[in-house]
C-alpha positions as CSV (number, residue, x, y, z in Angstrom):
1,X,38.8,-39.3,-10.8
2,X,36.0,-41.2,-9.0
3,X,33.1,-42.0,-10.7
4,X,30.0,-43.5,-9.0
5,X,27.3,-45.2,-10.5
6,X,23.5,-43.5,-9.9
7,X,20.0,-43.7,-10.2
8,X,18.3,-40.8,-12.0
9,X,14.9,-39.7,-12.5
10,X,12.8,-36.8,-14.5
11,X,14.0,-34.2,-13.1
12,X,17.7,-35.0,-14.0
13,X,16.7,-34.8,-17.5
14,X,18.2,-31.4,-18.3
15,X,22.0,-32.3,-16.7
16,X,22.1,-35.3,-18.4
17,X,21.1,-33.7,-22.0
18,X,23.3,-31.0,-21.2
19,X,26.4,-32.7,-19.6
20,X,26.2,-35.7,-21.3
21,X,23.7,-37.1,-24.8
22,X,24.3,-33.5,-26.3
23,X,28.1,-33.3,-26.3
24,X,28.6,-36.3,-27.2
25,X,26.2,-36.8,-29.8
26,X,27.6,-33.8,-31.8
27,X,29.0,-36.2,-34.4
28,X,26.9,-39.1,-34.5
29,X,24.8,-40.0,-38.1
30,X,21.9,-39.8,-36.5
31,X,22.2,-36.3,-35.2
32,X,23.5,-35.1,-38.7
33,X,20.4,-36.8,-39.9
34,X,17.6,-35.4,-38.1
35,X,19.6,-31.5,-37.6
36,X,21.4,-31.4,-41.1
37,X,21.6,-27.8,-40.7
38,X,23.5,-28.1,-37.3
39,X,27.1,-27.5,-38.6
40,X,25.8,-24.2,-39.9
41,X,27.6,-21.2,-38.2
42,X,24.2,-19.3,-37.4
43,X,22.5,-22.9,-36.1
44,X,20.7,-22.3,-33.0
45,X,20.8,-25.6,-30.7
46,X,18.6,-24.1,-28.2
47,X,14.8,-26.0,-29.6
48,X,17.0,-29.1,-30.0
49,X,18.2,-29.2,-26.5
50,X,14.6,-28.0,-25.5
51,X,13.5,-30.9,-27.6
52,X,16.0,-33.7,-26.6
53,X,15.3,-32.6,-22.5
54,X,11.8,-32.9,-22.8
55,X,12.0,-36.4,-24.6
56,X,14.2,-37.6,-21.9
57,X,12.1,-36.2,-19.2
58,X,9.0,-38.1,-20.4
59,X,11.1,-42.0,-20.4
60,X,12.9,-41.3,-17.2
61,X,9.3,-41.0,-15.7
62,X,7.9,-43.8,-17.7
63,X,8.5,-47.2,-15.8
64,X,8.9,-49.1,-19.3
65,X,12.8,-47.7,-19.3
66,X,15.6,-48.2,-16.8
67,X,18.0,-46.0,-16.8
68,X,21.7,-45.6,-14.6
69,X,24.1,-42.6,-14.5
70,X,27.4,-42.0,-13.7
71,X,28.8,-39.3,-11.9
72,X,32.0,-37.5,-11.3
73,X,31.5,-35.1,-8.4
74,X,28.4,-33.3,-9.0
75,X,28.3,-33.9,-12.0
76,X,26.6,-36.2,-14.7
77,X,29.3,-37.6,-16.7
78,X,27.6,-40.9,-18.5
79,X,24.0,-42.0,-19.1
80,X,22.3,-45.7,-20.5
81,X,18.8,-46.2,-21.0
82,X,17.3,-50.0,-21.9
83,X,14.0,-51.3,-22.6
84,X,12.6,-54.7,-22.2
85,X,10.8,-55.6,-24.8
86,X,9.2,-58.7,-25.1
87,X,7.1,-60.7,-28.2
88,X,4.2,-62.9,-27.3
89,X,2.6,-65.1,-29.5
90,X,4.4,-63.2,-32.9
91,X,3.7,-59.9,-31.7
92,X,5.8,-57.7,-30.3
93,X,4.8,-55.6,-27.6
94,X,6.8,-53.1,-25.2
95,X,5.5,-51.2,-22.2
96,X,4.3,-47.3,-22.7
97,X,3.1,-44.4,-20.2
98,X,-0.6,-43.8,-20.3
99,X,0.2,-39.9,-20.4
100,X,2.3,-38.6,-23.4
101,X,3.5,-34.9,-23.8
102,X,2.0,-32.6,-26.1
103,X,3.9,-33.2,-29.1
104,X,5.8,-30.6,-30.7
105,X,9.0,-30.3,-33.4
106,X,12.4,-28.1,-33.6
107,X,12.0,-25.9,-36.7
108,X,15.7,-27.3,-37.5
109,X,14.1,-31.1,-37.5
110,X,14.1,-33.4,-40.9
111,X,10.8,-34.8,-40.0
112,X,11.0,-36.7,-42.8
113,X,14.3,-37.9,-42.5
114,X,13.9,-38.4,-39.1
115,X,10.8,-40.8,-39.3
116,X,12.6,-42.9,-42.2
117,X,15.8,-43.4,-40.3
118,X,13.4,-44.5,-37.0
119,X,11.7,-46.6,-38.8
120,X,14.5,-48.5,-40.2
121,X,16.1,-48.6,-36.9
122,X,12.6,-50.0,-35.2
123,X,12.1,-52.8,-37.9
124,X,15.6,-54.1,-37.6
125,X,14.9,-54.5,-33.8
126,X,11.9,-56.0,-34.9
127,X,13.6,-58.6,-37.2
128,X,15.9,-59.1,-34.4
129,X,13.1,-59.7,-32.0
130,X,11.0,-62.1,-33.7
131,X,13.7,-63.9,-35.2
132,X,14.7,-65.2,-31.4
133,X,10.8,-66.5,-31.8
134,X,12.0,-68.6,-34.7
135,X,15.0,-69.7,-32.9
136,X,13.5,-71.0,-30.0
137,X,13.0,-74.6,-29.9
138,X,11.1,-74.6,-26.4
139,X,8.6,-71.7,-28.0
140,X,7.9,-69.9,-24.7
141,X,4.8,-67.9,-24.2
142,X,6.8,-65.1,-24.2
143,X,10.8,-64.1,-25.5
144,X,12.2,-61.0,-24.1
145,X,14.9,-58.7,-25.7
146,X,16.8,-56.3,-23.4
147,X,17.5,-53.3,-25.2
148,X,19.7,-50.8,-25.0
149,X,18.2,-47.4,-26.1
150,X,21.0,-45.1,-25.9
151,X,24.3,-44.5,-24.2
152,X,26.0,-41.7,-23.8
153,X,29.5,-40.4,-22.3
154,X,30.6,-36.4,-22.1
155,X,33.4,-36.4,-24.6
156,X,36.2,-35.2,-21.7
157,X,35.3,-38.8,-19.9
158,X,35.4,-41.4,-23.0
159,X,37.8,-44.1,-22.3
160,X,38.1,-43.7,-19.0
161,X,35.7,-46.7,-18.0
162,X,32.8,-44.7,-17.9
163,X,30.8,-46.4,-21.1
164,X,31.9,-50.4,-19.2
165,X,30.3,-49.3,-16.0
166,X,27.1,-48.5,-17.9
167,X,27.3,-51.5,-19.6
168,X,28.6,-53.5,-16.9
169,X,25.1,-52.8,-15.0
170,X,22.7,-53.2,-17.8
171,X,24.6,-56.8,-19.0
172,X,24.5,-57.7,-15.5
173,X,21.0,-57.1,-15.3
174,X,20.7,-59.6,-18.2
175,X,22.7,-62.1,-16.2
176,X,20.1,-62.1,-13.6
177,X,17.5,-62.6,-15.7
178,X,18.9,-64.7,-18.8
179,X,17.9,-62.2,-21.1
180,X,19.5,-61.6,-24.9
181,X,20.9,-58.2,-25.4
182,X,20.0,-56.1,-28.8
183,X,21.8,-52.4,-29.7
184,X,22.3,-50.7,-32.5
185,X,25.9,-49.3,-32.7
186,X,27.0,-45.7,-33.9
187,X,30.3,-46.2,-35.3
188,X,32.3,-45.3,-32.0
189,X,30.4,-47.9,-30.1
190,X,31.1,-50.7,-32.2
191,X,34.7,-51.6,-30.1
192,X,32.8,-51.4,-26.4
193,X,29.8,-53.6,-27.4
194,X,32.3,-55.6,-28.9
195,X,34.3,-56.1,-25.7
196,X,31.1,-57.4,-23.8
197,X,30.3,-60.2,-26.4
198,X,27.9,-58.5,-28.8
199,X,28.1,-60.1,-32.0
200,X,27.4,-58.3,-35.4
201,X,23.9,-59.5,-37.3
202,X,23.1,-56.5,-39.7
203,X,23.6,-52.8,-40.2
204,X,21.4,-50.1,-41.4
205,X,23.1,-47.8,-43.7
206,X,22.5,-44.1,-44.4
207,X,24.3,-41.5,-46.0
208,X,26.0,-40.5,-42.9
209,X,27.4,-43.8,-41.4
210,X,25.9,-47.5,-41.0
211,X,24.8,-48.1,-38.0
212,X,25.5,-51.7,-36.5
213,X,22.8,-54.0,-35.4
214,X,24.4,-56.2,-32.1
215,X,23.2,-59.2,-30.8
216,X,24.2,-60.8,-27.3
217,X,23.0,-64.0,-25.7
218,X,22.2,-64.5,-22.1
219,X,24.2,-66.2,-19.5
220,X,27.6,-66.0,-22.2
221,X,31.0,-67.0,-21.5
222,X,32.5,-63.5,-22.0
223,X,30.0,-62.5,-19.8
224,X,31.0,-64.5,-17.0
225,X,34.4,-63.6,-17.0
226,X,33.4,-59.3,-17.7
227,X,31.3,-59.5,-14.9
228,X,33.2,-61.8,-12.5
């Protein structure tokens, strides 16, 4: 198989969602989190997809994220999405569109569920960013944090490489730039992310799996040798 690595935009929202986050986010906590009722035989996945597409669409045309695809053929076969953040004076800050969508909910969604887990999720990466703050003898005006929102390979193309080329461009990105890396690992991830030198520095648990907070400094040694 060749796969290729691609730019996308908004309107490759739906084939990625499709072809890629959905499939293989079928067994992830944080699915079974927010759609507890989507093992049910009658479930109807439709809303979610609807839901997840429309989500996507609105970052991929939002210049705050940067995002790379891989394809096989025609095709979509893996998808990353990062964020640089950044914290300025103790306060972090990131980068949002001046134009949000109409907001709007799946009837299958734990709201509630859903806004606890998030929040736990967005305070670790808080922690995680102002921490770097604390660490920093030199007290720049500003410490950025390259984060990796999501990643996502269809299930028929996992351990094939796919996942490394994904990472391989957003570490290298950090290379450039001497950025630290932050993502918070499903269980699956946990042996990629390990592979390019993120360390373990907390988890968030839930009732469905922990989820692993990563940390990886700039300009590393395993980098070096990953990325040639």
């Amino acid at each position: 198989m060749h796969y290729q690595l691609s730019d996308v935009s908004g309107k490759d929202a739906d084939a990625l969602v499709r072809q890629c986050e959905f499939p293989a986010m079928q067994e992830n906590p944080l699915r079974k989190i927010t759609f507890p009722e989507a093992d049910a035989d009658s479930y109807d996945e439709s809303e979610e997809i609807r839901w997840t597409v429309e989500g996507l669409e609105e970052c991929l045309e939002n210049d705050a994220y940067y995002s790379r695809a891989v394809t096989c053929g025609s095709s979509f076969v893996g998808f990353a999405m990062w964020t640089l953040e950044y914290s300025s004076q103790g306060t972090r800050r990131k980068a949002t569109s001046n134009e949000k969508r109409k907001s709007w909910n799946p009837a299958a969604l734990n709201f509630e569920a859903w806004n606890q887990v998030s929040r736990r999720l967005r305070d670790e990466r808080l922690k995680v960013l102002l921490g770097q703050c604390n660490d920093t003898w030199q007290k720049p005006d500003r410490i950025y944090l390259w984060w990796l929102n999501t990643i996502s390979v269809a299930p028929e193309h996992q351990r094939k490489g796919v996942g490394s080329m994904l990472l391989t461009w957003g570490c290298h990105q950090a290379y450039l730039n001497g950025w630290n890396s932050f993502v918070v690992a499903s269980p699956d991830g946990l042996p990629l992310y390990s592979k390019f030198n993120f360390k373990v520095i907390g988890e968030v648990c839930t009732q469905h799996g922990t989820f692993t907070s990563m940390f990886r400094e700039s300009r590393s040694l395993t980098e070096k040798c990953v990325l040639g």
